[in-house]
N, C-alpha and C positions, 0 to 999 in steps of 0.2 A: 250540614246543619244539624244533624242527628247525633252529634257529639254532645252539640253544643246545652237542646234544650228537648226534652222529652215529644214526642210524632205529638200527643193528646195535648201539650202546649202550642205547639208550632200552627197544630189547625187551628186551638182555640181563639188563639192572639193574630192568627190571618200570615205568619211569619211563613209560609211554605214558598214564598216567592224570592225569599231571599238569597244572593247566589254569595255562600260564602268569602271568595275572594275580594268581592268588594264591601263586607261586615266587618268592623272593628270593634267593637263592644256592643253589649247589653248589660242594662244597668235596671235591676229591679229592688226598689224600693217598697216597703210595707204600706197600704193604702195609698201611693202615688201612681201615676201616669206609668205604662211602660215606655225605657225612653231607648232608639237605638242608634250606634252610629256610624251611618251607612254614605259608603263615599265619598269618606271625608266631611259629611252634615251629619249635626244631629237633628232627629225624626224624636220629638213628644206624638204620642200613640195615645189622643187622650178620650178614645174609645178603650181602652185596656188599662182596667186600672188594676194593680198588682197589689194580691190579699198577702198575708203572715202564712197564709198555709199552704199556700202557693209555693213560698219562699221557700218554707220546709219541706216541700213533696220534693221540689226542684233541688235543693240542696242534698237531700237525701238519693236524688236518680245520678247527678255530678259523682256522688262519693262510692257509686255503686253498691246502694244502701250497708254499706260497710262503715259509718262514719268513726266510729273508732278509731279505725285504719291509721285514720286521717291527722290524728291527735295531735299529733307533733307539729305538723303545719299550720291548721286551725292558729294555733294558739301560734303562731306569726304574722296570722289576722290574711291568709290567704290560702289557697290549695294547688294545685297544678294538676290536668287532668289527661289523659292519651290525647295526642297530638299537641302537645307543648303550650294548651291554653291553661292561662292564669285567672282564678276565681276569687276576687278580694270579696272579704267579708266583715260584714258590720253587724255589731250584739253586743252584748254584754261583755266584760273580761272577766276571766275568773283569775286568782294567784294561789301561787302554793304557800305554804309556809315562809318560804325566804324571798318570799315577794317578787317572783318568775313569774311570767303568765304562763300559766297551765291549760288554760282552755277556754273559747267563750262558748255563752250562749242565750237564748231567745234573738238567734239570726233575724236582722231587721232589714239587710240589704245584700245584695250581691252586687259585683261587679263583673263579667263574664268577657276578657279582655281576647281577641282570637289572634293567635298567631298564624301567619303566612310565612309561611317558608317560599320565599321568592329566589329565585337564580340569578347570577349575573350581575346585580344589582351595582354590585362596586368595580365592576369592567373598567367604566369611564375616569377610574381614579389612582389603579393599580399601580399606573406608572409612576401616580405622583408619591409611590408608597413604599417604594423599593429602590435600593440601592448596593449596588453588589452582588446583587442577584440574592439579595434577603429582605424581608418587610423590617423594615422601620416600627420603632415603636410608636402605636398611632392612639389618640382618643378619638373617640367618634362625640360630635355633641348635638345635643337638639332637644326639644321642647317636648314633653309625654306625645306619645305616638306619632310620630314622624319618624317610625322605620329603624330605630337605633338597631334594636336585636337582630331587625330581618338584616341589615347593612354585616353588623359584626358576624353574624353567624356564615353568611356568604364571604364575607372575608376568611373568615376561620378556613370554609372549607376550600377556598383557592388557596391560599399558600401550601395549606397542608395536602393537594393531593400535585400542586405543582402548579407553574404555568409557564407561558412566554418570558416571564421576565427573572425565572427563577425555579430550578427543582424542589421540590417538597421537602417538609422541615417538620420537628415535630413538635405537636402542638399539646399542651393540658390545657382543657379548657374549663373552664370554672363555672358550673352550674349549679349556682343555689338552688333559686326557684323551680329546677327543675323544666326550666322552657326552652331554652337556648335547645338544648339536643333530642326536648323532648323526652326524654329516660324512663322508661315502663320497667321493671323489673331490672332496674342495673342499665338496660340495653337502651343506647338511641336509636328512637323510632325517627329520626331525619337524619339524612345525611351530614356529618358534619368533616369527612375528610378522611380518607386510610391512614394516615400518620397522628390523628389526633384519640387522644385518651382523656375519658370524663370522671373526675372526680362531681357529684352531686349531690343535693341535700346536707352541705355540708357551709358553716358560716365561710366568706368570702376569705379572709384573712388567712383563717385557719388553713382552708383549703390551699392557699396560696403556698404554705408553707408546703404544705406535705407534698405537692405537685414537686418543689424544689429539691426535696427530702428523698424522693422514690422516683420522680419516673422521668428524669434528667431531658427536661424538655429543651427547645433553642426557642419556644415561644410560649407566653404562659395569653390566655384570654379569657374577660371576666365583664358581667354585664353589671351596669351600673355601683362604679366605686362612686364613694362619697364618705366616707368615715375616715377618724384619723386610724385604725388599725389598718382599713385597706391602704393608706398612704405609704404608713410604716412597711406594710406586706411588699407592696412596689417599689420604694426605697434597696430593700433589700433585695428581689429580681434585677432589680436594674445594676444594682453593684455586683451580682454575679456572670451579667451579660446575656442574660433574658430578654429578648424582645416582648413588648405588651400590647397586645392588642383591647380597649375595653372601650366605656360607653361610661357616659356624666351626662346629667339632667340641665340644659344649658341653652337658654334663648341666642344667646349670642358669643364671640370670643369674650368681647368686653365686660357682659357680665359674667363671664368664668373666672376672669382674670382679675374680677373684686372681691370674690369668695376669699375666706381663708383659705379652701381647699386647693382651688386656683391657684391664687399666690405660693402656696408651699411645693405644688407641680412646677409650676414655674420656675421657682427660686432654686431648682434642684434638678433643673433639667431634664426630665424623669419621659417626656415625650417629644420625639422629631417631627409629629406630622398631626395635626388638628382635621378633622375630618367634619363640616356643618353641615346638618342635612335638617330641610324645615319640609314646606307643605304649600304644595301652588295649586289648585282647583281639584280638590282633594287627592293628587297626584303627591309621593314621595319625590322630593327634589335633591339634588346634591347641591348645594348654596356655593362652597366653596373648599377649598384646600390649603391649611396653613400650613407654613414651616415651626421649628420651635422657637421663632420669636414675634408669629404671630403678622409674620409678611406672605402676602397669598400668593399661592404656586397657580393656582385657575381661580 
């Protein structure tokens, strides 16, 4: 928890009870309730109501009062912090001249998202995910926080260090936000596999390319595509013979497969194996396992 939110907050707001593993966010808000949410429930705290200068003390303890540092992220309207947690933020935008956002500010909200690096997670599906003794290219889908990145990242790091159903392969894996591997100075602070190499902080797309470009991977993995540039990026792995492991924002097949993004995955055959994963008594669930035409294997 001491990552998460300064000791003088944690007693202040009563939060020292909290046991990380089962916290998935906090969300602070300028003059609102603190709100958190803990075991799959959200908890309004409405003894604790979160001031402006709060926001700023707490945003300035996150940045290791360095915010500077931070610039470049900021102005993507989030941060990423040691241990692979994500800090979205709400303020003002500011633009540069050619109308980029350059940076915001008067911070009005945090969102303080926690990752868990869980093990094992995708045991129960491996097999429906390999073939030949190589992973399948797979999407993983599901609704915000129902486990996508903890699901991909334990994928990542089973294929790449090896298993039962197949020896290790090499993997780039695509870390924008900087959470998937967690990456402190270049280096990941989680495990993510002996065979796999991290390109970070670097747009999805782009990054895709260069992985292709320099470090001649047999599996490329990338958290949340959704753009037509990452479509184009995947188009192009897949006709090189890249396996893709990633993650899409997605209640159900059916509503994947009304998107334009959907339909253009689809229409180009681009993944063999749909992976759903929801949320049953605040517990991470596997729902089910597709093939690529969307007939379930479990």
């Amino acid at each position: 928890m001491r990552q998460l939110l300064p000791d003088a907050y944690l007693r202040k707001w009563e939060l020292e009870y909290l046991r990380r593993d089962f916290l998935q966010e906090i969300r602070l808000r300028a003059g609102k309730e603190l709100m958190i949410t803990y075991e799959g429930m959200e908890q309004v705290l409405d003894e604790h109501l979160v001031s402006k200068a709060d926001i700023e003390q707490i945003f300035q303890w996150l940045c290791g009062y360095g915010v500077y540092a931070y610039q470049e992220e900021i102005a993507k309207g989030y941060i990423t912090i040691q241990g692979g947690h994500r800090v979205g933020i709400g303020g003002q935008v500011l633009f540069d001249l050619y109308g980029k956002v350059n940076h915001m500010k008067y911070i009005s909200s945090l969102l303080i998202r926690v990752s868990h690096d869980v093990e094992d997670v995708c045991d129960g599906t491996l097999d429906k995910l390999y073939r030949g003794g190589k992973v399948q290219s797979t999407l993983i889908l599901a609704p915000p926080g129902c486990g996508k990145t903890t699901f991909l990242r334990d994928l990542v790091r089973k294929v790449s260090d090896g298993n039962a159903l197949g020896t290790g392969q090499n993997i780039s894996l695509v870390d924008e936000r900087e959470e998937l591997a967690a990456v402190c100075m270049g280096i990941p602070t989680i495990n993510v596999g002996k065979r796999t190499d991290v390109i970070s902080g670097c747009e999805k797309s782009v990054a895709m390319e260069m992985c292709l470009r320099s470090l001649g991977p047999e599996v490329v993995a990338v958290d949340e595509i959704y753009s037509e540039k990452d479509l184009e990026a995947i188009k192009r792995l897949d006709g090189c013979g890249c396996a893709i492991l990633a993650t899409h924002h997605a209640y159900t097949f059916e509503e994947f497969s009304r998107k334009y993004f959907g339909k253009e995955v689809l229409k180009y055959g681009l993944f063999e194996r749909y992976v759903l994963l929801g949320r049953e008594n605040g517990a991470y669930v596997v729902r089910g396992v597709l093939d690529a035409e969307g007939e379930a294997l479990m």
